[in-house]
C-alpha positions in Angstrom: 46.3 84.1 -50.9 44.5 81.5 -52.6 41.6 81.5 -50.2 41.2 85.2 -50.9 40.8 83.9 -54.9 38.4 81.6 -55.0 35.9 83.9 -54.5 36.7 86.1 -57.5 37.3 82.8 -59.6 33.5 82.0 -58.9 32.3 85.5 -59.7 34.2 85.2 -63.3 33.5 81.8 -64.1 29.4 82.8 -63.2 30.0 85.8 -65.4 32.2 84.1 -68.2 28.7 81.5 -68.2 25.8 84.1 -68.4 27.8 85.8 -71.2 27.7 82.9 -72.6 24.6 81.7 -72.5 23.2 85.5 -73.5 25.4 86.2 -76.2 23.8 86.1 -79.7 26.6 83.8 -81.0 26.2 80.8 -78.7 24.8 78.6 -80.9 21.0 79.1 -80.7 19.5 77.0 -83.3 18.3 78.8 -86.4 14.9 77.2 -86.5 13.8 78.4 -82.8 10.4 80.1 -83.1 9.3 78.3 -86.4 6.9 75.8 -87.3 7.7 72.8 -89.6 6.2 72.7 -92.7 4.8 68.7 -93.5 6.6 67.8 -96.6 5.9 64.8 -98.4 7.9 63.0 -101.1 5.2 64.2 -104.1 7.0 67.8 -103.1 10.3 67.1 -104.2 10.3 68.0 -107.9 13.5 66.5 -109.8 14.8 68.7 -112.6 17.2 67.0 -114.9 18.7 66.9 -118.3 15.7 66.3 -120.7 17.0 63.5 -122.3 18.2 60.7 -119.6 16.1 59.1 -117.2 16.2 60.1 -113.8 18.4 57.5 -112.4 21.3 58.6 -114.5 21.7 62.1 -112.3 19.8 60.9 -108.8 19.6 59.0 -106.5 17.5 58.6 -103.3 19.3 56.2 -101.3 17.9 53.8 -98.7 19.4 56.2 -96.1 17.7 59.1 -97.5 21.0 60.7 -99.0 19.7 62.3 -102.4 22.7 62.5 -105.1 22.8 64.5 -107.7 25.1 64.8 -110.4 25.7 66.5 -113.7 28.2 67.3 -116.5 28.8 70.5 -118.1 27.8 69.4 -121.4 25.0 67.8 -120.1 21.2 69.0 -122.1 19.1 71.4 -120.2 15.9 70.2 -118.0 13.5 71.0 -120.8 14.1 70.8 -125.0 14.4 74.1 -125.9 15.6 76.0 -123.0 17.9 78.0 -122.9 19.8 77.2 -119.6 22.2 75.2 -118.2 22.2 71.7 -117.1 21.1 70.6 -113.7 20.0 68.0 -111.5 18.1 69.4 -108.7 15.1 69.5 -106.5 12.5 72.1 -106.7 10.8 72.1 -103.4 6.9 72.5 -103.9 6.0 74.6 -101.2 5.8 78.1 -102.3 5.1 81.5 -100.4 4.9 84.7 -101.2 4.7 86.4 -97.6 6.1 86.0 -93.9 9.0 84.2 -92.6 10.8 80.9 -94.0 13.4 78.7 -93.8 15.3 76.1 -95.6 17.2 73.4 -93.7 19.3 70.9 -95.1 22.5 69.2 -94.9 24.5 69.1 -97.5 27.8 67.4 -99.0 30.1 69.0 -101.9 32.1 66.7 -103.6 35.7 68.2 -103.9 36.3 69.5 -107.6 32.7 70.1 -108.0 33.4 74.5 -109.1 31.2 76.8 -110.6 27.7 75.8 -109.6 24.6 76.4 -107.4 24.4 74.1 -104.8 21.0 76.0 -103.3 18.7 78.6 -104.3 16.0 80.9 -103.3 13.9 81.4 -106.7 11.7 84.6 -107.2 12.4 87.7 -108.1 10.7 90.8 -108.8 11.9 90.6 -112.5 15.3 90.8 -114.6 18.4 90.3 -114.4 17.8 88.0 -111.7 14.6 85.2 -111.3 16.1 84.2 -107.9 16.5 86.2 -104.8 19.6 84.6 -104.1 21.7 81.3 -104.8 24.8 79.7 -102.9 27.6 78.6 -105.5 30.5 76.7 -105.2 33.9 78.1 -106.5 37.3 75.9 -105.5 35.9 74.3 -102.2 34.4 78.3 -101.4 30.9 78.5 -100.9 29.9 81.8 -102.0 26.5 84.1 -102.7 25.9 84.2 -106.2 29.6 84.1 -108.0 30.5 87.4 -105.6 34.0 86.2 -104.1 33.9 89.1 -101.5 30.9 87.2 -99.8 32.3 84.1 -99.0 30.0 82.0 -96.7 32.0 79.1 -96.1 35.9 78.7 -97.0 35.9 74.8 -97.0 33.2 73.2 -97.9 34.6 70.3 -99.7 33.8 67.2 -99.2 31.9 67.1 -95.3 28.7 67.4 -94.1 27.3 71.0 -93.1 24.0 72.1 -92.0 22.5 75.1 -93.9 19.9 77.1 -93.0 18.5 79.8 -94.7 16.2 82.0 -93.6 14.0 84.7 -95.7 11.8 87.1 -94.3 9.6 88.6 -97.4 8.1 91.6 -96.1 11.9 92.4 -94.5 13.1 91.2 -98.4 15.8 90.1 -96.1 17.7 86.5 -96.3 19.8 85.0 -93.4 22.4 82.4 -94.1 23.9 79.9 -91.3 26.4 77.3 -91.5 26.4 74.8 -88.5 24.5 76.9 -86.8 26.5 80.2 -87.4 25.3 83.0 -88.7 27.4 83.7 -92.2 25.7 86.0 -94.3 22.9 88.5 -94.0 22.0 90.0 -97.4 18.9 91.8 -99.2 16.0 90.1 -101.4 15.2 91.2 -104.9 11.2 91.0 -104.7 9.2 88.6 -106.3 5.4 87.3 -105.5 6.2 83.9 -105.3 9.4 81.7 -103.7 10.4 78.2 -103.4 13.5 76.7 -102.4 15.8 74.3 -104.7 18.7 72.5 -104.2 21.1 70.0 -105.8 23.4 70.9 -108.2 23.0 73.6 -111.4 25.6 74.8 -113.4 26.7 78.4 -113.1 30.2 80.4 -114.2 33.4 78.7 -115.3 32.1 75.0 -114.4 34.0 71.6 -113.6 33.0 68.9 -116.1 31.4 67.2 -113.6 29.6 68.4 -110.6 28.0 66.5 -107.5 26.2 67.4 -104.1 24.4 65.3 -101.8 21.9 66.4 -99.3 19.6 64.8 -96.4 17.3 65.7 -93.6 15.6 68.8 -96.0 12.8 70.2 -94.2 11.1 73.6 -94.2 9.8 75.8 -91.4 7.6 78.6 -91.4 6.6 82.0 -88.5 3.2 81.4 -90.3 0.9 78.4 -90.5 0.6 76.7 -93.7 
């Protein structure tokens, strides 16, 4: 009996392995088929309350962590503005056609709520001036403050690679976490986009906020 098995054990176990291996969810890395944009330090563009020098809401570590950190009651980024505090990098590489990508791993500090941890900004006008943001609600991160698109249920307080993918012409935006693929949603136009990240309060905020991130880079279908 057992001889007769072993030949239908090796016919499922090749099968179980090229279903694998061709399946969409096997873990192909989100930044297959790109190009990686050169992005030097003068690109990362701190925005932080108006009023305190930069070292009291980031910090660049000697490990390359970047910290940021920022209080509800914090001022805004410029005198005069009329939105709400931040501390977060605008990433000076901007597009306005083709295929890109953010990638970047990030940490959430657990009781951080009711903030943007990343953002896609651009928009073809109002309400919106970004064509989508990732906020953090109790250890949730979700798309924009909608609670019915939850991209990650605990994201408290570990490390998780995020990619985020937008394809302009598409005006469509893929988001993965570790790898996965979470969310698939539409754009809301625009003729210009740039990617920012850090922390910027939103909705029903903690008093104090805080994300770290490292490894940021940013790919491209197109040469830049």
């Amino acid at each position: 009996m057992t001889k007769r098995l072993l030949p239908w054990i090796s016919v499922l176990v090749v099968l179980s392995t090229l279903w694998r291996s061709c399946s969409p969810a096997a873990g192909a890395d989100p930044t297959a088929g790109f190009i990686a944009v050169e992005v030097t330090g003068d690109r990362f563009k701190l925005h932080k309350p108006y009023d305190l020098p930069q070292e009291q809401r980031y910090e660049l570590r000697a490990d390359g962590v970047r910290r940021f950190w920022v209080y509800c009651d914090d001022k805004p980024f410029r005198a005069g503005s009329p939105t709400k505090p931040r501390s977060e990098i605008l990433l000076n590489v901007t597009y306005s056609s083709g295929v890109w990508q953010f990638e970047g791993y990030g940490y959430v500090r657990a009781g951080t709520t009711g903030v943007s941890v990343m953002q896609v900004f651009g928009a073809a006008g109002p309400p919106r001036n970004t064509t989508l943001m990732l906020h953090v609600y109790g250890g949730r991160l979700v798309y924009y403050n909608d609670e019915t698109k939850v991209v990650d249920d605990h994201i408290y307080d570990r490390w998780f690679r995020l990619n985020v993918v937008h394809d302009v012409q598409a005006s469509a935006l893929t988001v993965f976490i570790d790898g996965d693929k979470r969310l698939v949603v539409p754009g809301y136009g625009g003729d210009l986009h740039y990617f920012k990240f850090g922390v910027y309060t939103q909705t029903d905020p903690s008093h104090y906020m805080e994300s770290r991130w490292r490894d940021v880079k940013v790919y491209t279908k197109t040469p830049y």
